[in-house]
N, C-alpha and C positions, 0 to 999 in steps of 0.2 A: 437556471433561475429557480431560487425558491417555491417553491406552492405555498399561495399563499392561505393558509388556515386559522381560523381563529382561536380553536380550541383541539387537544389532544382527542375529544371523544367523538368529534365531526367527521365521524367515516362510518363507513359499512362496507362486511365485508362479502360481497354481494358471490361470488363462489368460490367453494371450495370442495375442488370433486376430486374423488378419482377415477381417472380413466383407464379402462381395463378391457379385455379382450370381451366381457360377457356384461357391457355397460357401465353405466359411469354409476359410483354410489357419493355423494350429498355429503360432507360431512360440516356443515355450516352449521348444525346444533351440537355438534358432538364434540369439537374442539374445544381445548380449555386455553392454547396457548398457540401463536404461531413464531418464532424465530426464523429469521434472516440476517444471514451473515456476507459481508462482503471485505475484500481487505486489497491493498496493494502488493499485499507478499501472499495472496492465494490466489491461482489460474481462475477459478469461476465462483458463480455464489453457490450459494450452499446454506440449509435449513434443516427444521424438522421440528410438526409439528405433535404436540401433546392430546393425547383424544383419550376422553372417558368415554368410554364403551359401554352398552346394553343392549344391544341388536344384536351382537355375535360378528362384527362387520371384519374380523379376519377370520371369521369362520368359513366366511362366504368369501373370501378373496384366495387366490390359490395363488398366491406371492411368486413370481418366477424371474422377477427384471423385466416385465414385459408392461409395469404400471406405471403410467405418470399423474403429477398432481397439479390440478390448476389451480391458480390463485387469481383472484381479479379484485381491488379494493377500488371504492371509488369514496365520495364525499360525504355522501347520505345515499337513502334509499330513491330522492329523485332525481340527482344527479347522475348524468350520464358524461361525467368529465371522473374516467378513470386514473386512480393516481399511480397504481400498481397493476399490472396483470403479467404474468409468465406460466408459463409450464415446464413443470421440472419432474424428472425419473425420480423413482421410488427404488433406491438402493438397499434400505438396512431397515427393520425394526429392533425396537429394545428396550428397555425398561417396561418389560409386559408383568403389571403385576396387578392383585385381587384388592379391589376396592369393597365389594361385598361380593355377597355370592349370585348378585345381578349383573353387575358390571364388575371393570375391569380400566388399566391406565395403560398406555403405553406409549412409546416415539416413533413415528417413520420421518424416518430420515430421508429428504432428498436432494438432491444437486443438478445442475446445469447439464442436460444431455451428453455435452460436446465434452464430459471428464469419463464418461461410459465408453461412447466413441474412440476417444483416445486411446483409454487405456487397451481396447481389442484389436488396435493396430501398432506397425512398425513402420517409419519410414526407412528406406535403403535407398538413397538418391545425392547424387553428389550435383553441386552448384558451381557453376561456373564463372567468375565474371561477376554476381551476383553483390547487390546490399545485403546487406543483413534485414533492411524492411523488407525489402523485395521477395527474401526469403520466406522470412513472418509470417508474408499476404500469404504466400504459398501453400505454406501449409493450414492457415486458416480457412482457406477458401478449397483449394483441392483435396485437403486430407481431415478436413473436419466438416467441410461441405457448411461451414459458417456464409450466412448470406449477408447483402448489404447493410440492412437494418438492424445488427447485431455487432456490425464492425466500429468499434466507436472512433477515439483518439487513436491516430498512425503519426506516428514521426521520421522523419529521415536518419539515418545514419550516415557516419563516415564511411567512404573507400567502397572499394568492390575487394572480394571475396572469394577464394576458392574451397568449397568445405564438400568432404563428404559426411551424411549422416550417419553415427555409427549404428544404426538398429536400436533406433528410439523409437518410442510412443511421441505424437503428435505433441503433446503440452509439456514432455521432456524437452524434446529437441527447441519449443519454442525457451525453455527455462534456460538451455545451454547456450543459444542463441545470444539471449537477452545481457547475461554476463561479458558476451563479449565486445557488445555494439557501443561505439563512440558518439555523440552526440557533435555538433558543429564546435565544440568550445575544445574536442577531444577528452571529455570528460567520461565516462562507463557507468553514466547515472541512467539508465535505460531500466524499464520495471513494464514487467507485462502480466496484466491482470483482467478481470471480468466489471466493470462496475455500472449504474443505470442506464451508460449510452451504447455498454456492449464488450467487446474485447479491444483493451488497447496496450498497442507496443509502443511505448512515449519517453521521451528523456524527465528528471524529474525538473531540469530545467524547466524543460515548457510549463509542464504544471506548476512550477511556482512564478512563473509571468502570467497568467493568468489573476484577474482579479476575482477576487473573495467574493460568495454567493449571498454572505449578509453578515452583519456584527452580531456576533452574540452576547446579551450582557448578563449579570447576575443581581442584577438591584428584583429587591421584593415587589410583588406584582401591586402591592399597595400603595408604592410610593412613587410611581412613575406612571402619570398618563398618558399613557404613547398606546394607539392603535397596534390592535397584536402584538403588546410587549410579551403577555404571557407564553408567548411561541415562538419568539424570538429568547427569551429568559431558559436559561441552563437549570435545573432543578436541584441539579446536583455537579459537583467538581471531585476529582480526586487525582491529585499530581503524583501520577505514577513514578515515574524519575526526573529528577531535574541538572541534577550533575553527578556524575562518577568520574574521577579524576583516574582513579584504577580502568577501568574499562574500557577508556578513554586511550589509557598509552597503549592497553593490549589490542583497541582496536585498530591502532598505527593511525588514529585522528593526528598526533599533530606533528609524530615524524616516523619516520621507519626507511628502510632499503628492500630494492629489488637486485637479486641475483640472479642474473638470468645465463645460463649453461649452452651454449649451441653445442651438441654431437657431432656434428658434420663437420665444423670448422675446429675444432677444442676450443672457442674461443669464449672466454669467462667477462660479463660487464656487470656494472654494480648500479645503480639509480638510485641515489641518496634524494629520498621526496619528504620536505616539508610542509607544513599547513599553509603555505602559498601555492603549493598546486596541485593543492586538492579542493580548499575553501576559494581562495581568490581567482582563480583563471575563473570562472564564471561572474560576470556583474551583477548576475539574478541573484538575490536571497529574499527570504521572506520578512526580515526585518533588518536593521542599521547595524547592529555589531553582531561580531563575530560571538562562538561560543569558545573563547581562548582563553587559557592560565597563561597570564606574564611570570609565575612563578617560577623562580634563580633556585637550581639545586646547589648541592655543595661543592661542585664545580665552577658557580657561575655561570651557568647553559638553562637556558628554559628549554619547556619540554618540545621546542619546534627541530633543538638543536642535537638531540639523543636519537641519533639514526641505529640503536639499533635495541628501538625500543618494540619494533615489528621487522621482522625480516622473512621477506619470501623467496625461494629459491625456486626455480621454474623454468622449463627449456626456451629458447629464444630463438629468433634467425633473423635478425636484422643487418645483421655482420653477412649473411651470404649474398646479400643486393652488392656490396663492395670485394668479395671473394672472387680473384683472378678466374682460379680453376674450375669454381661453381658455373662460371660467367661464360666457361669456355666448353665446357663438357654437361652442365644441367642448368642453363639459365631458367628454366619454370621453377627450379627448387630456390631461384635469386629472387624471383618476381612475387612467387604467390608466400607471402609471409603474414603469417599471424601475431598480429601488434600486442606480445602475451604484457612487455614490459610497459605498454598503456593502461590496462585494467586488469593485469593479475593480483599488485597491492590496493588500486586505487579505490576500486570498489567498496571496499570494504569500509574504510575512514569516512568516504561519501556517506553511507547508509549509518552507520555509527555514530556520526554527529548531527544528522538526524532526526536519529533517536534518540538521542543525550538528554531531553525532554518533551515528555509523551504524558499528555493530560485526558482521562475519560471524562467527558462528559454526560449527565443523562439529558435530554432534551424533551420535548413536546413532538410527540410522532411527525415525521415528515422525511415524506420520500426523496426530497429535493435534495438530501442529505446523502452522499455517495461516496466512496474512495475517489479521491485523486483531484477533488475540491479544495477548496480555500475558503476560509473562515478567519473573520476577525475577531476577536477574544480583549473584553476590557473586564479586568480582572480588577474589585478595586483590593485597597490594600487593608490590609488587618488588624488596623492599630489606632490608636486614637489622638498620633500625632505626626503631622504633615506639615513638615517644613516648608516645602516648595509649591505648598497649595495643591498640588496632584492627590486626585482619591484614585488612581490605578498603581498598581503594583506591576514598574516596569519592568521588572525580571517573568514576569508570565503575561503579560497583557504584549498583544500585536495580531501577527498575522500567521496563521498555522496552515499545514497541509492535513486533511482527513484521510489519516492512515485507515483505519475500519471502521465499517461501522456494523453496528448491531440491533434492528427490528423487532420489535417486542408487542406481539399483537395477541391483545385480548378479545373477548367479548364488549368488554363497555373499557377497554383504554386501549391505546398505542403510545409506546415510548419510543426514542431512539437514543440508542446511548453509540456515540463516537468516541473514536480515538484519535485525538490530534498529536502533531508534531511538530517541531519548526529545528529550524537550521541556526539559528540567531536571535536575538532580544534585541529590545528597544530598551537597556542597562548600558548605559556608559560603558565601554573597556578602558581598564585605567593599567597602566604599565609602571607606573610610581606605586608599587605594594606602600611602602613607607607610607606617605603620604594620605594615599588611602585609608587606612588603619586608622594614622592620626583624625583624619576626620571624620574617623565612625566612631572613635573615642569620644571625639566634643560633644555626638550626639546623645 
């Protein structure tokens, strides 16, 4: 649920220390900026904030990995309804340069403990029997020593498992993982990320049946008397991509082939997969049409029908569950098979159409604002004639997922600028081009 604020400057940011072997030092006068970053395609959050110096306070700090930096924001200076607090390692400094010959500018960068941790181990352990969530938990809980209240969204996967790990770091093996987990629909839309309620290994399914945290609109705060429109109101829009027709075929969105090679058997299969079962096997989308070209090449074939417009070639063993001789002399090499011809292509087209259109938004600071959210978007349109009475512009206005977001905290403001995406529009698909045309002519 949103937090509900009425204005972007209705915070304080009540600490900001760093803790260190030889006490903690203050630096709630000395920052000029704080950044927070979180995203669906990054393991954990990650910052770093800007401090003008005149104390000498890396003089006094003897940098070694061994510092963390708190953060705690709450609403005002009498509120005790915290809207942010974490503690995060101090990895990197940088941009250290001479503002005078008093002071001094520079970044510490810091991130989520549990990417330190990672990165100083290996797992060596093979799974037996196992899900792929079951696996997940595993390593988040035994090999990152991640507790309850950091665990956020868990999803189930398809099948049980035999894997060993090949000598990964913790947040690799969960990234290898996550490519290859099916969801109930056997879809390979699984993403595992850090975002407000913690670390979650989730199908993007789920996150898009989940309903949206609030409408965001863009009308001028002048012209609309609505309670907290100002906080609700987008300040700024910028349509990063909306269609690439090219990127689109290379991503194999809306057809492509898997070749998949078994060693063992020589046994060669081919999986000719169109944008029916990639978009359609699932019933969730985040709006009513699809993002499809009905467009007829010189062939006569739209692009659902150009299977080798992506092609992946990639070991298989589905063929040894049916293999007399596997059956008779190594039935565990029949049984434990990895489903490479479910999400070696499929992934990719999933994640690509997507992204096919990705809007930044800036916002009114608000924590409530997270990866892996839903947002509705009423976009009006840009023109000063409306046929059908509609002021939204239904090629961007609907329902999006918040791919990242981005925390921008000053002294006297807080922003938030998101990155949405959606899978779909609330735009007609029309498959009569002709017709169409004709009727954007009349207009």
């Amino acid at each position: 649920m949103a937090i509900e604020l009425n204005q972007s400057t209705q915070f304080k940011v009540k600490t900001l220390e760093i803790v260190t072997k030889f006490g903690n030092i203050n630096l709630s006068n000395a920052f000029q900026e704080i950044n927070i970053y979180d995203s669906m395609f990054m393991p954990c959050i990650r910052g770093e904030v800007l401090i003008q110096d005149s104390v000498g306070i890396l003089n006094r700090l003897l940098l070694d990995g061994s510092e963390f930096i708190r953060i705690a924001i709450s609403k005002s200076d009498e509120s005790s309804d915290t809207l942010f607090e974490r503690t995060f390692k101090i990895y990197k400094v940088s941009n250290r340069k001479n503002v005078s010959q008093n002071s001094e500018i520079y970044l510490l960068h810091f991130i989520s403990e549990e990417m330190i941790y990672s990165m100083q181990q290996k797992i060596r352990q093979s799974f037996t029997g196992q899900t792929y969530t079951g696996m997940a938990v595993i390593i988040l809980v035994n090999y990152l020593k991640v507790t309850g209240d950091k665990i956020g969204f868990i999803d189930a996967t398809q099948g049980l498992h035999t894997h060993v790990i090949p000598n990964l770091s913790p947040f690799d093996a969960l990234n290898w993982i996550v490519k290859k987990a099916l969801n109930e629909e056997n879809l390979p839309n699984f993403l595992f990320f850090e975002n407000k309620k913690g670390y979650c290994f989730v199908s993007l399914t789920s996150l898009i049946k989940e309903p949206t945290i609030f409408d965001i609109n863009f009308n001028p705060k002048n012209i609309e008397d609505i309670e907290n429109s100002s906080f609700l109101g987008a300040r700024d829009m910028k349509v990063v991509s909306q269609f690439d027709f090219l990127q689109n075929i290379e991503g194999g969105v809306y057809a492509g082939k898997f070749i998949g090679i078994d060693p063992i058997t020589r046994q060669v299969r081919i999986n000719r997969i169109d944008y029916q079962k990639t978009y359609n096997r699932t019933k969730y989308h985040l709006n009513k049409y699809p993002n499809f070209s009905g467009s007829k090449n010189r062939d006569g074939l739209d692009a659902a029908q150009m299977f080798d417009s992506k092609v992946s070639l990639y070991p298989f063993a589905t063929t040894r569950g049916t293999t007399p001789y596997i059956q008779t002399n190594s039935n565990q090499e029949g049984t434990i098979i990895d489903n490479t011809h479910s999400y070696v292509f499929q992934r990719m087209p999933i994640l690509t159409n997507l992204l096919q259109t990705v809007i930044h938004l800036t916002m009114p600071g608000n924590f409530g604002l997270s990866s892996g959210y839903t947002v509705n978007l009423n976009v009006p349109t840009r023109t000063t004639k409306v046929d059908d009475g509609s002021n939204f512009d239904d090629s961007l206005s609907g329902k999006y997922i918040i791919t990242a977001t981005h925390h921008i905290i000053r002294p006297d403001k807080h922003e938030t600028v998101i990155e949405v995406a959606t899978d779909s529009t609330n735009k007609p698909f029309v498959i009569n081009q002709t017709t169409y045309m004709q009727e954007a002519l009349k207009e």
